[in-house]
mmCIF file of the N, C-alpha and C atoms, coordinates in Angstrom:
data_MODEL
# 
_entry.id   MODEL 
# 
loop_
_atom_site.group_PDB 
_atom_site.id 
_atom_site.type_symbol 
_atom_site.label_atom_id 
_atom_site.label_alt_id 
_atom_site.label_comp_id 
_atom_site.label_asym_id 
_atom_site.label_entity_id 
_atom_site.label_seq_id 
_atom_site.pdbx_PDB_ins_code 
_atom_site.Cartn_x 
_atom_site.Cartn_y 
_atom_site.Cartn_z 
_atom_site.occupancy 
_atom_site.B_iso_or_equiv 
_atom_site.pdbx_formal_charge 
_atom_site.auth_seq_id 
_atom_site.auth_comp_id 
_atom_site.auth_asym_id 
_atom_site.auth_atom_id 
_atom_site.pdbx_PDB_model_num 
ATOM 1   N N  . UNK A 1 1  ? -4.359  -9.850  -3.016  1.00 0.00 ? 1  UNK A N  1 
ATOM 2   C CA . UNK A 1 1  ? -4.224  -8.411  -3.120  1.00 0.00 ? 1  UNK A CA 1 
ATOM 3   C C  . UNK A 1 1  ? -3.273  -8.007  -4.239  1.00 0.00 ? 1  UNK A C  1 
ATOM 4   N N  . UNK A 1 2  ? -2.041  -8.714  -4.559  1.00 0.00 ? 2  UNK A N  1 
ATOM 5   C CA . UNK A 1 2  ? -1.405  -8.284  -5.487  1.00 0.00 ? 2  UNK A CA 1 
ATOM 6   C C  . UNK A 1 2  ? -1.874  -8.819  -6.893  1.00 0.00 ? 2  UNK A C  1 
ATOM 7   N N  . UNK A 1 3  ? -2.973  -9.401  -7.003  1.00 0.00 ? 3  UNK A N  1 
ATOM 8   C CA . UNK A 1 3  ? -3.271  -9.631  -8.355  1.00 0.00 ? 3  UNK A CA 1 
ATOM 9   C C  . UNK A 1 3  ? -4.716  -9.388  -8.825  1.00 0.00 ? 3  UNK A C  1 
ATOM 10  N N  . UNK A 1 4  ? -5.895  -8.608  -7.664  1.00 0.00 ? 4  UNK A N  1 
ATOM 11  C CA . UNK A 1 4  ? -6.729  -7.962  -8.437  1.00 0.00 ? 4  UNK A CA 1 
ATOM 12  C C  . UNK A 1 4  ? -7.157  -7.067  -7.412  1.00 0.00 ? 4  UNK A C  1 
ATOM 13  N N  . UNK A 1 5  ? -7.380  -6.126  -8.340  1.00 0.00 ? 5  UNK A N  1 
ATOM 14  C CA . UNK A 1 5  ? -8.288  -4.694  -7.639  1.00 0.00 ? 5  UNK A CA 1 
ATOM 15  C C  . UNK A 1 5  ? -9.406  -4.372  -7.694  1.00 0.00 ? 5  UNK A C  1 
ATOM 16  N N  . UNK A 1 6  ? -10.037 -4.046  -6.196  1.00 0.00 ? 6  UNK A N  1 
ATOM 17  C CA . UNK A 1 6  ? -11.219 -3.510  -5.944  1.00 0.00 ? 6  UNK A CA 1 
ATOM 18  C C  . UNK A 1 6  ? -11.075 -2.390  -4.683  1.00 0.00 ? 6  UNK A C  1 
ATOM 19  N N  . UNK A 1 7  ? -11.819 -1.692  -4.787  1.00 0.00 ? 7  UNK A N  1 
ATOM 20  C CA . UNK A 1 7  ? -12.365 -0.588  -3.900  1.00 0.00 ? 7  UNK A CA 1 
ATOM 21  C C  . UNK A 1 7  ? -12.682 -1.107  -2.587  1.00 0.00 ? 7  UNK A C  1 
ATOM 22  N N  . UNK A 1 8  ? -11.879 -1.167  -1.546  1.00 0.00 ? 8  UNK A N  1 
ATOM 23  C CA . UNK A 1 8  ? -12.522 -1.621  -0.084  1.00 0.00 ? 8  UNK A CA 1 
ATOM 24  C C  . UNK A 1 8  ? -13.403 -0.621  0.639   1.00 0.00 ? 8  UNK A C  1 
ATOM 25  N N  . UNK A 1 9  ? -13.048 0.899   0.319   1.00 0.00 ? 9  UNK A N  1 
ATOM 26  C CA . UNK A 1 9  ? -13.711 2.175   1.009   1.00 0.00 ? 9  UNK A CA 1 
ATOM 27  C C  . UNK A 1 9  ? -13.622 3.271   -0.652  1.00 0.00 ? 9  UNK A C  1 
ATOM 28  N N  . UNK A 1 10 ? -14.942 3.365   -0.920  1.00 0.00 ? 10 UNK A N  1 
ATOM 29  C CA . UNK A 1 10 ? -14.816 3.886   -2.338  1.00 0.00 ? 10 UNK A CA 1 
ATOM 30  C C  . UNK A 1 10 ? -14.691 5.635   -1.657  1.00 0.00 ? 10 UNK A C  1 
ATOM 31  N N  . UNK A 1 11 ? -15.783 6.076   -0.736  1.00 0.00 ? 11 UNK A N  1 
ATOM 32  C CA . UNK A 1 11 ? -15.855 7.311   -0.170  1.00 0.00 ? 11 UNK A CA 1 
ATOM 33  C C  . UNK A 1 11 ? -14.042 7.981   0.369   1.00 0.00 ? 11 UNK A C  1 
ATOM 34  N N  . UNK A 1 12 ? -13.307 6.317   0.819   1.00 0.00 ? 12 UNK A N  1 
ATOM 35  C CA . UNK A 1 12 ? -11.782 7.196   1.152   1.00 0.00 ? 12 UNK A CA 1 
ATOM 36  C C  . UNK A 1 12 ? -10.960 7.321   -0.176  1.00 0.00 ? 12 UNK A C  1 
ATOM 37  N N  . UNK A 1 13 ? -11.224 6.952   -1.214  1.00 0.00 ? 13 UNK A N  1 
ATOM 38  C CA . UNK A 1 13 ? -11.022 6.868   -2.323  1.00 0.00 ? 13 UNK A CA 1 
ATOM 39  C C  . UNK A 1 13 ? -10.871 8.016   -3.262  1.00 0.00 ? 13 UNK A C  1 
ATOM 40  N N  . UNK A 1 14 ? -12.188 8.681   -2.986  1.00 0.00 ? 14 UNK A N  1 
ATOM 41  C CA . UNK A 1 14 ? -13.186 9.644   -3.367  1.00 0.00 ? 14 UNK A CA 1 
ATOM 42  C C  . UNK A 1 14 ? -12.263 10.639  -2.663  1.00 0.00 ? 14 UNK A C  1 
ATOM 43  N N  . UNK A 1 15 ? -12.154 10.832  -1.269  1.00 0.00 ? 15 UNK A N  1 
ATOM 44  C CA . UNK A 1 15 ? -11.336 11.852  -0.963  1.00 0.00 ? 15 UNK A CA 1 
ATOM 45  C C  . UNK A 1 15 ? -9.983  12.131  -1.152  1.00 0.00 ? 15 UNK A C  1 
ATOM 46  N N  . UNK A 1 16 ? -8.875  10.981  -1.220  1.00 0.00 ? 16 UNK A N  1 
ATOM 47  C CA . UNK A 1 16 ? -7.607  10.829  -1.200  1.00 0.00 ? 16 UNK A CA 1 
ATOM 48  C C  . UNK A 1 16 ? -7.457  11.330  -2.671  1.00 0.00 ? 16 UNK A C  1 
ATOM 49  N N  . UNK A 1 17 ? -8.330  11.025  -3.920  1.00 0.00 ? 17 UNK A N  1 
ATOM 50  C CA . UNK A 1 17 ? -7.504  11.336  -5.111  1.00 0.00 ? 17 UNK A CA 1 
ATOM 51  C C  . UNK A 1 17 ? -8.192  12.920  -5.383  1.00 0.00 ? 17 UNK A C  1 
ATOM 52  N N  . UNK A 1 18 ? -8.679  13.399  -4.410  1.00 0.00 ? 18 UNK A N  1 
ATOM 53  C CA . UNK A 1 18 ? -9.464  15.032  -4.752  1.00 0.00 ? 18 UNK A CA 1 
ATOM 54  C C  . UNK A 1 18 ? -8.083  16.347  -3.647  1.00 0.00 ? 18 UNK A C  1 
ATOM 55  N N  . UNK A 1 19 ? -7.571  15.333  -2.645  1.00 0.00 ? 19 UNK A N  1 
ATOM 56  C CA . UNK A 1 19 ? -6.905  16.121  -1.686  1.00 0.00 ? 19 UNK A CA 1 
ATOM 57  C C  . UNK A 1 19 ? -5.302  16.615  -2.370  1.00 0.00 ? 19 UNK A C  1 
ATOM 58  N N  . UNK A 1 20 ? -4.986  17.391  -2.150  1.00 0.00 ? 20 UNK A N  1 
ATOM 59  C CA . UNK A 1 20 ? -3.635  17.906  -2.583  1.00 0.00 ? 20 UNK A CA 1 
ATOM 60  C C  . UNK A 1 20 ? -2.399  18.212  -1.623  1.00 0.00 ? 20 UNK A C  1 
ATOM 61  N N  . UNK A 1 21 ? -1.401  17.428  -1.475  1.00 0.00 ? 21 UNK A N  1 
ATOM 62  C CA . UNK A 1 21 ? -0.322  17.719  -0.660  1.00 0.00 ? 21 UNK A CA 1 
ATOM 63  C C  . UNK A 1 21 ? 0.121   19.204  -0.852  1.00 0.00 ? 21 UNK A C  1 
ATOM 64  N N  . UNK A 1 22 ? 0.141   19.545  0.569   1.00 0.00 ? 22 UNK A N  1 
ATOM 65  C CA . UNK A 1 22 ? 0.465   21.480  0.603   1.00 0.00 ? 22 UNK A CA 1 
ATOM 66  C C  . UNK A 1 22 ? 1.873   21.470  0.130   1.00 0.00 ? 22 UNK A C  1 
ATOM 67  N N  . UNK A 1 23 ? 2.643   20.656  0.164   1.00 0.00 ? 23 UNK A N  1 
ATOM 68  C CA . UNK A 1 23 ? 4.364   20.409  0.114   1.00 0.00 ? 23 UNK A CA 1 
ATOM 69  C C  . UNK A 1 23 ? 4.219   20.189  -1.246  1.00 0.00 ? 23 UNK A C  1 
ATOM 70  N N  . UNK A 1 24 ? 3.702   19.272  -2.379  1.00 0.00 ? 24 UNK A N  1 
ATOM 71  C CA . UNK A 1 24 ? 4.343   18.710  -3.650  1.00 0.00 ? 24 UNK A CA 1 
ATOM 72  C C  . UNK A 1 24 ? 3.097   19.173  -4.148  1.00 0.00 ? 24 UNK A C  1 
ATOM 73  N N  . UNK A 1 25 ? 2.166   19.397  -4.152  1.00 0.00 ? 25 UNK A N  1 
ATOM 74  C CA . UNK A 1 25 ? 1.091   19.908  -4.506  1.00 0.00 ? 25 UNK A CA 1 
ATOM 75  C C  . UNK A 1 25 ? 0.543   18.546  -5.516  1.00 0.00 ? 25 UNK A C  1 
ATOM 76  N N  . UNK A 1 26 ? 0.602   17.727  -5.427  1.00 0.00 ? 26 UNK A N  1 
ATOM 77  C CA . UNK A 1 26 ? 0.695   16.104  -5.937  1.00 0.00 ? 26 UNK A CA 1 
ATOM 78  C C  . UNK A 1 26 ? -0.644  15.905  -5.281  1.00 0.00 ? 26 UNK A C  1 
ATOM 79  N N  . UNK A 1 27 ? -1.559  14.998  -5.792  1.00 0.00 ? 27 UNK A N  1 
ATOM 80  C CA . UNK A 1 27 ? -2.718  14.789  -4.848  1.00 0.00 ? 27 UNK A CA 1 
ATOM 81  C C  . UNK A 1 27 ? -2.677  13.284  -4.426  1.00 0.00 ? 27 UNK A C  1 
ATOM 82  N N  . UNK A 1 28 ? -2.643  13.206  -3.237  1.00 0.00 ? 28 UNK A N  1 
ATOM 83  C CA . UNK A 1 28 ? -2.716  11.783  -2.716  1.00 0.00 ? 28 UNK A CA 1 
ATOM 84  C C  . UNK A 1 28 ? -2.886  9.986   -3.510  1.00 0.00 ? 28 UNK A C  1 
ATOM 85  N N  . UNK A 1 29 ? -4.024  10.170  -3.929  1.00 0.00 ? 29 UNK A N  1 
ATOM 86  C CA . UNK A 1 29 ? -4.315  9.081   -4.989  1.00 0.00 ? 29 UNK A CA 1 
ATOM 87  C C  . UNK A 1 29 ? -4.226  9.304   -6.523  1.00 0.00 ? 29 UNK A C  1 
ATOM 88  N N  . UNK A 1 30 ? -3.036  9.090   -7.523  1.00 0.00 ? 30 UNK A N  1 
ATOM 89  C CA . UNK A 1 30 ? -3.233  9.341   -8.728  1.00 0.00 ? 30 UNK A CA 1 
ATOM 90  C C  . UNK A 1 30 ? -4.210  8.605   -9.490  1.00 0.00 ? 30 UNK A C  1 
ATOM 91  N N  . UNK A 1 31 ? -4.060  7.140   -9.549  1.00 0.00 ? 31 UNK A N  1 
ATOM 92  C CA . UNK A 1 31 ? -5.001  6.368   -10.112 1.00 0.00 ? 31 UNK A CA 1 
ATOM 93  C C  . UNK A 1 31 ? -4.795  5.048   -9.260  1.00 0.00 ? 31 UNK A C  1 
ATOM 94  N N  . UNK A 1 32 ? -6.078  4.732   -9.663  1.00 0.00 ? 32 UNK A N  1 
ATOM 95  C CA . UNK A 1 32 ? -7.235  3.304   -8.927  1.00 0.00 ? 32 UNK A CA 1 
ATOM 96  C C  . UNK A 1 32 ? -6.204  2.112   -9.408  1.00 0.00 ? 32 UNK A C  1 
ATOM 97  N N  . UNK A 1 33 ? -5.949  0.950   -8.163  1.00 0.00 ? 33 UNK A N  1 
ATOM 98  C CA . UNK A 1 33 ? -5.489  0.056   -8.710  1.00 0.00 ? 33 UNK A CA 1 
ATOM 99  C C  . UNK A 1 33 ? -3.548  -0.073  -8.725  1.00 0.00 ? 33 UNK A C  1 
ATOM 100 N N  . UNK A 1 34 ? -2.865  0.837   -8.389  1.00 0.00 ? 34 UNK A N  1 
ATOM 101 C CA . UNK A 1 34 ? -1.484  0.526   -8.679  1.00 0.00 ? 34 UNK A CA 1 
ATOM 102 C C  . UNK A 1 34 ? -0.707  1.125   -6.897  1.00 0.00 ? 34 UNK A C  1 
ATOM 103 N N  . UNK A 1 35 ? -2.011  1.072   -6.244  1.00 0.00 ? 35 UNK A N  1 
ATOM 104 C CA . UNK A 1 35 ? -1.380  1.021   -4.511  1.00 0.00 ? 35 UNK A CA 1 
ATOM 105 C C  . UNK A 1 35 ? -0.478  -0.238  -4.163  1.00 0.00 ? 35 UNK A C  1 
ATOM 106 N N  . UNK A 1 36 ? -1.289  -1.158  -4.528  1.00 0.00 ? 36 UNK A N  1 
ATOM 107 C CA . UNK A 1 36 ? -0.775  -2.608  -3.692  1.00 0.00 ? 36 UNK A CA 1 
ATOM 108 C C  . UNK A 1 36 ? 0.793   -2.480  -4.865  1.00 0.00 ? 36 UNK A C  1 
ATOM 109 N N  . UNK A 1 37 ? 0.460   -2.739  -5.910  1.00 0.00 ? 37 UNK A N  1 
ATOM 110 C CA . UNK A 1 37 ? 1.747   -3.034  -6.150  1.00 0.00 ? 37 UNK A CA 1 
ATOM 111 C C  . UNK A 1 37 ? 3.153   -1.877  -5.788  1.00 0.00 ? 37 UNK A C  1 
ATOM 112 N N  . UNK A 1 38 ? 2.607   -0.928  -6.060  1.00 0.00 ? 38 UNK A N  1 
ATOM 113 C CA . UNK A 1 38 ? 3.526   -0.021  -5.508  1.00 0.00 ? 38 UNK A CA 1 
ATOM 114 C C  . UNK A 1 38 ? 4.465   -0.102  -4.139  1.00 0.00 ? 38 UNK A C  1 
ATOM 115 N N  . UNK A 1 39 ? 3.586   -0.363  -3.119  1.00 0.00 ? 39 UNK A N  1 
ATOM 116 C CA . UNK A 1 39 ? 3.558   -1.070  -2.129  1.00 0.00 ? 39 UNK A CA 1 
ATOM 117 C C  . UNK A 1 39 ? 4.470   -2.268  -1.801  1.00 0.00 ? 39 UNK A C  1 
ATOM 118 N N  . UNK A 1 40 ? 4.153   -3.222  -2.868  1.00 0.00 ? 40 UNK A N  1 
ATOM 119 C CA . UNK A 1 40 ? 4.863   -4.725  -3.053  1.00 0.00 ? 40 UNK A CA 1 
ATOM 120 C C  . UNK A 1 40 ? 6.563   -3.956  -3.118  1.00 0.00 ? 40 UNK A C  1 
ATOM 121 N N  . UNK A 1 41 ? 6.293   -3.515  -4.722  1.00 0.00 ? 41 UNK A N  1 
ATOM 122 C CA . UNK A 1 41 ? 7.496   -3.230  -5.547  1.00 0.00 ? 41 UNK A CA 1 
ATOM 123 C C  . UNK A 1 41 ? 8.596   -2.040  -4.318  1.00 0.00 ? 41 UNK A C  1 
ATOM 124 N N  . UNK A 1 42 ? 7.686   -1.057  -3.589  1.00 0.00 ? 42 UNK A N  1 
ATOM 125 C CA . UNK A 1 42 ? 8.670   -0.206  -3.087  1.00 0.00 ? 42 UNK A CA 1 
ATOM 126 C C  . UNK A 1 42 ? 9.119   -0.781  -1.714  1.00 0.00 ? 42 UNK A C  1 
ATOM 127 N N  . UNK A 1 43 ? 8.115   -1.496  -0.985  1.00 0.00 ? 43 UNK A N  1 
ATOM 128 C CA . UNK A 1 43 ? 8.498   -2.081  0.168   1.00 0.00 ? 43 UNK A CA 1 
ATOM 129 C C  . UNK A 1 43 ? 10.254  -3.010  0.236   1.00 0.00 ? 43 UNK A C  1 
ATOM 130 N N  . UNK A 1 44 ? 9.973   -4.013  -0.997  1.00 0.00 ? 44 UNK A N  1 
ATOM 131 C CA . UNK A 1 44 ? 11.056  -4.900  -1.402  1.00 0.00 ? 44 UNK A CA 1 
ATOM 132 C C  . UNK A 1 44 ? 12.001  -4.300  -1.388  1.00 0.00 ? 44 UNK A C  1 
ATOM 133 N N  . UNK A 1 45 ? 11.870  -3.028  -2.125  1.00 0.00 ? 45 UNK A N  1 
ATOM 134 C CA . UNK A 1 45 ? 13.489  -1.838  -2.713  1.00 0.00 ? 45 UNK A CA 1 
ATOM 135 C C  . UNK A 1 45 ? 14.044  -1.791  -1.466  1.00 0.00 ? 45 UNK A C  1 
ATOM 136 N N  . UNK A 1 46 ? 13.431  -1.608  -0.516  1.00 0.00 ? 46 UNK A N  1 
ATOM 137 C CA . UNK A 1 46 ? 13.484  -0.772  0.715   1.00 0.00 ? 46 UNK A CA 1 
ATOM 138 C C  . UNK A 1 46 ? 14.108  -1.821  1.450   1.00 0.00 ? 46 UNK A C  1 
ATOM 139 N N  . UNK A 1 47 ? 13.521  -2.679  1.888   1.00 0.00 ? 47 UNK A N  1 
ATOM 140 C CA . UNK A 1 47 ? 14.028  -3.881  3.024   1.00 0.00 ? 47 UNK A CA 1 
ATOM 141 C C  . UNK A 1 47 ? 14.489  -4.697  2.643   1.00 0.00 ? 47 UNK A C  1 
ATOM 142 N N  . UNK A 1 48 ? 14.465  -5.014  1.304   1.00 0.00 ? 48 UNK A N  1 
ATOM 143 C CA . UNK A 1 48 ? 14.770  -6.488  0.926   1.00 0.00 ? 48 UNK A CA 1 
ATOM 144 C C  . UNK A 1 48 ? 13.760  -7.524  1.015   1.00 0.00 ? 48 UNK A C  1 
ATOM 145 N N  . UNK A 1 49 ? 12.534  -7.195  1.658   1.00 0.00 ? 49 UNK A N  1 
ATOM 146 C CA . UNK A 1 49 ? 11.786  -8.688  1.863   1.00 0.00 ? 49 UNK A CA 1 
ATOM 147 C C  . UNK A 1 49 ? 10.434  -7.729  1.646   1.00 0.00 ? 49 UNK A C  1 
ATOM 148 N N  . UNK A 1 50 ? 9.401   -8.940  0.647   1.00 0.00 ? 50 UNK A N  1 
ATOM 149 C CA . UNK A 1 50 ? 8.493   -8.520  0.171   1.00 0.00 ? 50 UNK A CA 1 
ATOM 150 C C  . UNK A 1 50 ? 7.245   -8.196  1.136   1.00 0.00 ? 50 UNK A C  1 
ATOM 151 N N  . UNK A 1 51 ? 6.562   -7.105  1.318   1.00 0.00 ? 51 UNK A N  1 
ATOM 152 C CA . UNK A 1 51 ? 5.818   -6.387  2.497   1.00 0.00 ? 51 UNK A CA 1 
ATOM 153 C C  . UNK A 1 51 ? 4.548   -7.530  2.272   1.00 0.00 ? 51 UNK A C  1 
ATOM 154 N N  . UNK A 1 52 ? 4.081   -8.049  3.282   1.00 0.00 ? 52 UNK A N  1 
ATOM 155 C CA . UNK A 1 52 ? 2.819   -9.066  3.491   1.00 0.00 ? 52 UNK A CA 1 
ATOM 156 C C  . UNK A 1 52 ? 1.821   -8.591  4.384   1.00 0.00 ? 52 UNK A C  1 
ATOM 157 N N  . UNK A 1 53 ? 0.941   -8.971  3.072   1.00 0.00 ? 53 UNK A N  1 
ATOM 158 C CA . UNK A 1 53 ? -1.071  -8.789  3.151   1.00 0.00 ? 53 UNK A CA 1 
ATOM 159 C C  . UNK A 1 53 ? -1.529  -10.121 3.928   1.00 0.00 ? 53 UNK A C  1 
ATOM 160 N N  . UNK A 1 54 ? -2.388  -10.080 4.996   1.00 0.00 ? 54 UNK A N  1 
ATOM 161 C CA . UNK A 1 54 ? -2.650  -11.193 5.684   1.00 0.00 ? 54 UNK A CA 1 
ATOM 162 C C  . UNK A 1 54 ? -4.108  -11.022 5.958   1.00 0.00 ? 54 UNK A C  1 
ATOM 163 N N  . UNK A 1 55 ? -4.986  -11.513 5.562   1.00 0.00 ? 55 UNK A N  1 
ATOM 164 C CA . UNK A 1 55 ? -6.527  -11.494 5.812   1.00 0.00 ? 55 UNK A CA 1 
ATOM 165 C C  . UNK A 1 55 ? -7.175  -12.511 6.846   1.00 0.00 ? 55 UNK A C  1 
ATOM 166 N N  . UNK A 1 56 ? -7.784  -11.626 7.978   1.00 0.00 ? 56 UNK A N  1 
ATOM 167 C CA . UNK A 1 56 ? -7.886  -12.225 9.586   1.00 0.00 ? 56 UNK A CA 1 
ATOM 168 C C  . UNK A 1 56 ? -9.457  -11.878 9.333   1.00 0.00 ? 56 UNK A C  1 
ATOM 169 N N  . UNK A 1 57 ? -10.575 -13.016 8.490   1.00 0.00 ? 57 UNK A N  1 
ATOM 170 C CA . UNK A 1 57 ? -11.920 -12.886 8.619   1.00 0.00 ? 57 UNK A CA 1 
ATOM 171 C C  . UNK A 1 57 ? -12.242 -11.155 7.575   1.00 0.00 ? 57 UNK A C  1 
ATOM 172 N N  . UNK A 1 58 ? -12.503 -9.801  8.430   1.00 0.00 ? 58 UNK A N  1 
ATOM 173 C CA . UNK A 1 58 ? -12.827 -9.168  7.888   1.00 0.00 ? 58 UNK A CA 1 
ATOM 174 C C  . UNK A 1 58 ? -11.644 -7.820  7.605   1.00 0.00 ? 58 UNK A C  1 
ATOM 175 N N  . UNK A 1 59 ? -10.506 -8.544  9.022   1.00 0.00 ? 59 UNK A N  1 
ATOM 176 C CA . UNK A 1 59 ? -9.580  -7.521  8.806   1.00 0.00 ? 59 UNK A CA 1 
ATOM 177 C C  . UNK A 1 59 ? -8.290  -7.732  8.048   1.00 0.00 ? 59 UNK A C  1 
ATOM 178 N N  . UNK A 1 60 ? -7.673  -6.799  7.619   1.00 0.00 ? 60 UNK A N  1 
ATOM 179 C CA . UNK A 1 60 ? -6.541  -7.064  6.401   1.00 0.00 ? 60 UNK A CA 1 
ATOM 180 C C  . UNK A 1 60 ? -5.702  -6.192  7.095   1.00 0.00 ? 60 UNK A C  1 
ATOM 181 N N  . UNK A 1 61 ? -4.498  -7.382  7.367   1.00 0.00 ? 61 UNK A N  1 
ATOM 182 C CA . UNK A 1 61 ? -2.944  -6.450  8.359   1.00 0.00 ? 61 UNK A CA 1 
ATOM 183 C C  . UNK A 1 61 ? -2.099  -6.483  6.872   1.00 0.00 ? 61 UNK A C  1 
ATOM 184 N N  . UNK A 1 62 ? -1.304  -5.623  6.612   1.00 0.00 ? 62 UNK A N  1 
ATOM 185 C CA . UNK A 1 62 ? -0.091  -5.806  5.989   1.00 0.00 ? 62 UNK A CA 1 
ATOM 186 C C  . UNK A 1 62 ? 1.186   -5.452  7.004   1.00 0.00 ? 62 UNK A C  1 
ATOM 187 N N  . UNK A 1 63 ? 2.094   -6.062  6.674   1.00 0.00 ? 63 UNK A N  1 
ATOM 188 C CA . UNK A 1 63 ? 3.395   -6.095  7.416   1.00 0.00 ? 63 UNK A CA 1 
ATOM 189 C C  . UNK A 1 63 ? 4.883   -5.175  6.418   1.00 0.00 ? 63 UNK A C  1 
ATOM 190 N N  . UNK A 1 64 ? 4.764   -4.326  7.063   1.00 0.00 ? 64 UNK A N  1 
ATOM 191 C CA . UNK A 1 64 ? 6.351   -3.567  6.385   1.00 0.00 ? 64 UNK A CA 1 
ATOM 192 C C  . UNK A 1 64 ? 7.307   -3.870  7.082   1.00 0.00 ? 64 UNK A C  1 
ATOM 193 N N  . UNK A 1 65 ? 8.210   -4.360  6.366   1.00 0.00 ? 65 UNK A N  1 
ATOM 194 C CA . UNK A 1 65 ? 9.433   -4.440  7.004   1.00 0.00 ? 65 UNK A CA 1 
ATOM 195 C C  . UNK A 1 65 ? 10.901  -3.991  6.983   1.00 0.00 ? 65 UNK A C  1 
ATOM 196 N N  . UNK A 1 66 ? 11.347  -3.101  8.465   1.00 0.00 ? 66 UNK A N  1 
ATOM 197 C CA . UNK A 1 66 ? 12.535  -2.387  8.211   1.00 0.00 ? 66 UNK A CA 1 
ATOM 198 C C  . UNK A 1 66 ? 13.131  -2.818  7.589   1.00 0.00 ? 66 UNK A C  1 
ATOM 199 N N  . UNK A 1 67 ? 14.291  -2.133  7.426   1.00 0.00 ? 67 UNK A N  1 
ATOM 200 C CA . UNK A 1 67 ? 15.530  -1.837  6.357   1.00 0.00 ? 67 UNK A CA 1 
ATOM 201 C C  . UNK A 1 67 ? 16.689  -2.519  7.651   1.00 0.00 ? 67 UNK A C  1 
ATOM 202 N N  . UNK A 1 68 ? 16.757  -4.398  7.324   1.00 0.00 ? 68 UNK A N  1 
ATOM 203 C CA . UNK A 1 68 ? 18.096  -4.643  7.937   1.00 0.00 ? 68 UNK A CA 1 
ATOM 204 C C  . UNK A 1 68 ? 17.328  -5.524  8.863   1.00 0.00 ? 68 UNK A C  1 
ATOM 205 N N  . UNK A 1 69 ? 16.199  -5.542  9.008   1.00 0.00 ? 69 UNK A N  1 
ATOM 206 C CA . UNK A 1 69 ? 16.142  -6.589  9.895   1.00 0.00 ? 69 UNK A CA 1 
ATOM 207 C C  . UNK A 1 69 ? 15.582  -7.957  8.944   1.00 0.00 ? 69 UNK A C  1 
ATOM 208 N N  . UNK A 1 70 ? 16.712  -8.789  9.833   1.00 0.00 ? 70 UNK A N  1 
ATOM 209 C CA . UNK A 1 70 ? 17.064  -10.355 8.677   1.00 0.00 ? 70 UNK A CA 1 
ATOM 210 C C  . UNK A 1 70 ? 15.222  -11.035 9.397   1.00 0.00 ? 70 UNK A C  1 
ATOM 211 N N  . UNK A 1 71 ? 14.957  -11.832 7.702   1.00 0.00 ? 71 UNK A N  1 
ATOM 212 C CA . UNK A 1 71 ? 13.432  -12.579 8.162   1.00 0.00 ? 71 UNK A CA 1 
ATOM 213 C C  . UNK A 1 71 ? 13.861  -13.690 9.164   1.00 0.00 ? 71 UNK A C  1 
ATOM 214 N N  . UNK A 1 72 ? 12.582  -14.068 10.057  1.00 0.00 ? 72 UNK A N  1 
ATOM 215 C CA . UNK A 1 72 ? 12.722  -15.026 11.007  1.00 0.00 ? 72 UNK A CA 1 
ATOM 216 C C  . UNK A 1 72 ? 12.782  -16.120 10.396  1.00 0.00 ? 72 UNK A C  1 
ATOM 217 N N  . UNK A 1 73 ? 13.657  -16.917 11.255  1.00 0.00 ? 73 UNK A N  1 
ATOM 218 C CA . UNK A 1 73 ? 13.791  -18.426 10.634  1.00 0.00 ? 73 UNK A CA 1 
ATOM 219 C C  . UNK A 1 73 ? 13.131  -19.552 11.457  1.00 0.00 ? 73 UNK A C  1 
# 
């Protein structure tokens, strides 16, 4: 996931970068492709430990992790 991009739901795609936040007036999706890393890069800022993509057959969990809680050993 963090090293190539494709469209998993092109139709939620389609809607997220057409919708406009009533608050920032910003629309949901700016451009295709810089979620995951964003994701990677802001998760890390945040907790310290890099947020993990885990692919179970057809389903895809990612894991965020609070701010302070130490990784399991």
């Amino acid at each position: 996931m963090a090293y190539r991009t494709f469209t998993r739901n092109q139709l939620l795609v389609c809607f997220l970068s057409r919708i406009r936040s009533k608050r920032t007036g910003q629309v949901f999706l700016e451009s295709r492709g810089e979620g995951v890393r964003k994701i990677l890069e802001d998760g890390e800022a945040h907790s310290g430990r890099r947020p993990k993509y885990e692919l179970f057959g057809d389903e895809l969990r990612l894991t965020l992790w609070a701010k302070g809680v130490p990784a399991a050993t």
